[in-house]
VOMAR-134587 format. One record per atom (N, C-alpha, C): atom name; x, y, z. Coordinates in steps of 0.02 Angstrom, whole numbers, plus 50000, padded with zeros to 5 digits. Example, Ala and Ser with C-alpha at 12.3 -4.5 7.8 and 13.67 -1.06 7.14 Angstrom:
2
N|50660|49716|50390
CA|50615|49775|50390
C|50660|49835|50390
N|50642|49888|50354
CA|50684|49947|50357
C|50645|50002|50394
END
This chain:
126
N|52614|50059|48535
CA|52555|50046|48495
C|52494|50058|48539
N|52448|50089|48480
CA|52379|50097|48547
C|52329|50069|48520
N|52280|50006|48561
CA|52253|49948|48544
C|52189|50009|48567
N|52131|50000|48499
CA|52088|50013|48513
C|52046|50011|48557
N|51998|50062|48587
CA|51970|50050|48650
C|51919|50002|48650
N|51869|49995|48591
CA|51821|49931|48580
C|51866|49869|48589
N|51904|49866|48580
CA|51947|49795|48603
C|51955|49806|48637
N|51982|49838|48675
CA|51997|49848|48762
C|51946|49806|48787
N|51892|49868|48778
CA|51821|49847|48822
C|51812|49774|48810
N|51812|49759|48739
CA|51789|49669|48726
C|51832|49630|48763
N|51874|49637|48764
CA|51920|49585|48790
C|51931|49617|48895
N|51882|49665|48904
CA|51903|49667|48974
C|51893|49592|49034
N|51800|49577|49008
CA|51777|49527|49051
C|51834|49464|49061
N|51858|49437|48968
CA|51879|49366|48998
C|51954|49376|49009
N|51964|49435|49003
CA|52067|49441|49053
C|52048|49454|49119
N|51993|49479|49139
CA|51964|49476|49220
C|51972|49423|49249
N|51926|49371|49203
CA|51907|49316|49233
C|51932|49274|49241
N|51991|49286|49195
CA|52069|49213|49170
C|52107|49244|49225
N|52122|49293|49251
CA|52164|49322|49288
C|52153|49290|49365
N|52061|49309|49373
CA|52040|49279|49458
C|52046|49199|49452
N|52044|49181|49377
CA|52065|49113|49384
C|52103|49073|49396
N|52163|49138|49387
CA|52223|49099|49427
C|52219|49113|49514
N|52184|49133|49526
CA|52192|49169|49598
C|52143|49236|49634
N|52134|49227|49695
CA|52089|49280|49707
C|52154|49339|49713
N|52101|49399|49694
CA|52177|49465|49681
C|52133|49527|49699
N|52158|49582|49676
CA|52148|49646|49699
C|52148|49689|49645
N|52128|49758|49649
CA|52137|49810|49605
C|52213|49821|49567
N|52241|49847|49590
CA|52309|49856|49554
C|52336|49794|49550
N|52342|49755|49592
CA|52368|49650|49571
C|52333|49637|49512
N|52284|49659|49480
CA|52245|49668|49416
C|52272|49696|49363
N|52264|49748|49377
CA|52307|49819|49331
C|52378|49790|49279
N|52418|49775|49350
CA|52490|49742|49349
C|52504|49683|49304
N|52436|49640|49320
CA|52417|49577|49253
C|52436|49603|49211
N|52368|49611|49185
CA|52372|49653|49119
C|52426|49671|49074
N|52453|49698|49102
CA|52510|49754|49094
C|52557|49687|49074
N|52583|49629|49104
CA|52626|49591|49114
C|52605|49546|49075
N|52535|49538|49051
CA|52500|49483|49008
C|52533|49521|48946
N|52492|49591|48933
CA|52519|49622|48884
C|52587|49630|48848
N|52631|49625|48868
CA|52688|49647|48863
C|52700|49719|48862
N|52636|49755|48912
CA|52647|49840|48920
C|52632|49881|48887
N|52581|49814|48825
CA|52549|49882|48775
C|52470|49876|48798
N|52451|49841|48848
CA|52375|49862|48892
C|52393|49885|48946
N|52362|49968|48931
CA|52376|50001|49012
C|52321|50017|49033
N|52293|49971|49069
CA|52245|50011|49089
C|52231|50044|49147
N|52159|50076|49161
CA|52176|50125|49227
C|52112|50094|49291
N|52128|50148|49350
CA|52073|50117|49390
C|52001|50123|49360
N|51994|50182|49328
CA|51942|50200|49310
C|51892|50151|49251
N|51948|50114|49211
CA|51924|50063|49166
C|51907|50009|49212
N|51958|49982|49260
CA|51956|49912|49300
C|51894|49900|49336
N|51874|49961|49387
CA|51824|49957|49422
C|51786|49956|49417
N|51740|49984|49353
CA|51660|49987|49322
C|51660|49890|49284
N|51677|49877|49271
CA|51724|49808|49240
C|51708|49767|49297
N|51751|49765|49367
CA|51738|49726|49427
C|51684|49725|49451
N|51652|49787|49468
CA|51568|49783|49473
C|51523|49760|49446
N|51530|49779|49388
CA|51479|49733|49346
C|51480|49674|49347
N|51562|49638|49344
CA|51550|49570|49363
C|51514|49537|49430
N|51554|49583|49485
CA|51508|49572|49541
C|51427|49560|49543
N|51405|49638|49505
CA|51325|49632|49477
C|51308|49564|49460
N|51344|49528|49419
CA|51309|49473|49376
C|51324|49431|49397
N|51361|49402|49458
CA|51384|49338|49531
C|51423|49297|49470
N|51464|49342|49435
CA|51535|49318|49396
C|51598|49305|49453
N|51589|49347|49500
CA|51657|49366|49548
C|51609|49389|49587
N|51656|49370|49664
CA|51628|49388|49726
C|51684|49429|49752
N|51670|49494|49799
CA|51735|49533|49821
C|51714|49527|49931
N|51783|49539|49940
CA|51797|49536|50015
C|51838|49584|50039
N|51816|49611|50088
CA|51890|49644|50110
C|51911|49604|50161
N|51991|49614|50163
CA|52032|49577|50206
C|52090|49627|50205
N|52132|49618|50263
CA|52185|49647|50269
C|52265|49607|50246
N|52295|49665|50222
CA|52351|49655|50171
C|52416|49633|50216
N|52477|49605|50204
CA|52504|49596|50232
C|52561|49667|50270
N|52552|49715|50226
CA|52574|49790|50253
C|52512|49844|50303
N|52470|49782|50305
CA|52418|49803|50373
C|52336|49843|50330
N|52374|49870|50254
CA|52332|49882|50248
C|52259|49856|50213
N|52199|49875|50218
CA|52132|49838|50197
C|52121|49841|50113
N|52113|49797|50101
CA|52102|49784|50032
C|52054|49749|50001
N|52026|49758|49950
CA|51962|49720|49928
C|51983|49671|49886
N|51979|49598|49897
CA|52003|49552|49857
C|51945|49516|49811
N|51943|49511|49759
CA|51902|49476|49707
C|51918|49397|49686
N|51871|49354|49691
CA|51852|49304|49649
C|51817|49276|49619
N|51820|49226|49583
CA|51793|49197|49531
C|51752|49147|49544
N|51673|49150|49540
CA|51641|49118|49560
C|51613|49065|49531
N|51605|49010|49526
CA|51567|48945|49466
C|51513|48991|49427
N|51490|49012|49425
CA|51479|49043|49359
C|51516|49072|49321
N|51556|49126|49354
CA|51633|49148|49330
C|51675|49116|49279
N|51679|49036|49326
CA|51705|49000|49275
C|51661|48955|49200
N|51610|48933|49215
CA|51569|48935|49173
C|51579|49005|49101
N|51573|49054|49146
CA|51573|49100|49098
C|51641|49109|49049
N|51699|49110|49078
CA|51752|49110|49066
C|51773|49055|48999
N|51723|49005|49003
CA|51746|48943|48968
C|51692|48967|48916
N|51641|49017|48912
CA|51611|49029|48848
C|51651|49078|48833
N|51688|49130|48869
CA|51721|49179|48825
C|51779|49149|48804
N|51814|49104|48817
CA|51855|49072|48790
C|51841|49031|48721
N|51778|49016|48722
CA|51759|48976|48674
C|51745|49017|48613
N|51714|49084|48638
CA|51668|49133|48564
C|51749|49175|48549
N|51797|49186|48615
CA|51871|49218|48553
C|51904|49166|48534
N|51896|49109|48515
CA|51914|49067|48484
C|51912|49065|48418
N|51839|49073|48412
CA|51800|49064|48357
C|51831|49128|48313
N|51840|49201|48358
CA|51840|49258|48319
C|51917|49249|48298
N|51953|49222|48352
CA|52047|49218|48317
C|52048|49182|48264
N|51994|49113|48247
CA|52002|49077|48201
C|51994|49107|48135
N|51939|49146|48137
CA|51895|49174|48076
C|51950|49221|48066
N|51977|49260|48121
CA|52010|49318|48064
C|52108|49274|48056
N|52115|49235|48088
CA|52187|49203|48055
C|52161|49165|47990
N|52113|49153|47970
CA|52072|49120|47904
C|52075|49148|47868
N|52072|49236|47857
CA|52077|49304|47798
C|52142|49312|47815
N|52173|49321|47878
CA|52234|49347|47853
C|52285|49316|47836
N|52293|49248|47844
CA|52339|49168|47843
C|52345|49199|47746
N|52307|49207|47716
CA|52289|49180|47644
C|52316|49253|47610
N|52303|49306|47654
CA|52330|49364|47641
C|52394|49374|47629
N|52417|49352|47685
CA|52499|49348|47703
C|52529|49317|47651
N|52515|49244|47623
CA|52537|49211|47590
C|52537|49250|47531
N|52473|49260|47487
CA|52490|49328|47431
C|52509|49366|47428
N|52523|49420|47507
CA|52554|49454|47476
C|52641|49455|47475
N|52650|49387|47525
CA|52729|49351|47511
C|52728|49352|47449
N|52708|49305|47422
CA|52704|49267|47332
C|52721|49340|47279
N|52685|49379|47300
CA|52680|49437|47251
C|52754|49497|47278
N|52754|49494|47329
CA|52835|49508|47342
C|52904|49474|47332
N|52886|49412|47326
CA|52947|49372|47293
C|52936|49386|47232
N|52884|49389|47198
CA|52886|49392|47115
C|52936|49460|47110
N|52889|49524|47135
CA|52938|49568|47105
C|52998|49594|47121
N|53036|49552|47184
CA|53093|49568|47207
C|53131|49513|47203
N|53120|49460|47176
CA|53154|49409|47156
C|53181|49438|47091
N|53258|49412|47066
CA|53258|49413|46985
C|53217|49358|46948
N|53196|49396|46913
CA|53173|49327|46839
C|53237|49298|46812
N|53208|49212|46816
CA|53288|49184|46799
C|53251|49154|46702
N|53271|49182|46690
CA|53269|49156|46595
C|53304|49116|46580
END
């Protein structure tokens, strides 16, 4: 399945931010989330991740470091800074609001169009 890219983008900041929330991490330790949050239907690439990390950086959402990896090599590690989390707890709060509103149309949907599929695949009992 391929999840539209406006959702992608909407939902990039607070899987960023839930992610450094568990832990300070890295580029592909990112990627790999995702992917594993997803169940492999968000793939995303460096090219999405990194304009994404910067900007957070831009806005002192996340702070980045380099440090060296345990295979020697240097890596830029990201975290989540009290605003970060601040922030995190409003994007948590406004997709709340949006899962509520649309399980509200489709909850009522579902149910009719159950109802209206039992009618005509049920027998009529006379």
């Amino acid at each position: 399945m391929s999840i539209n890219k406006d959702l992608v983008a909407a939902s990039s900041t607070p899987l960023v931010l839930a992610i450094l929330a568990e832990g300070d991490s890295y580029g592909y330790a990112i990627l790999k989330r995702v992917r594993e949050l997803s169940g492999g239907e968000l793939e995303w690439t460096d090219g999405m991740l990194y304009p994404v990390l910067h900007r957070l950086e831009r806005s002192a959402l996340i702070e980045a470091r380099w440090d060296q990896a345990e295979s020697g090599r240097r890596r830029k590690y990201y975290r989540i800074t009290d605003a970060g989390r601040d922030q995190l707890s409003e994007e948590r709060r406004q997709w709340h609001t949006v899962d509520q509103a649309l399980r509200n149309i489709w909850t009522p949907m579902a149910v009719a169009l159950a109802t209206t599929l039992n009618l005509i695949l049920l027998p009529q009992r006379g």
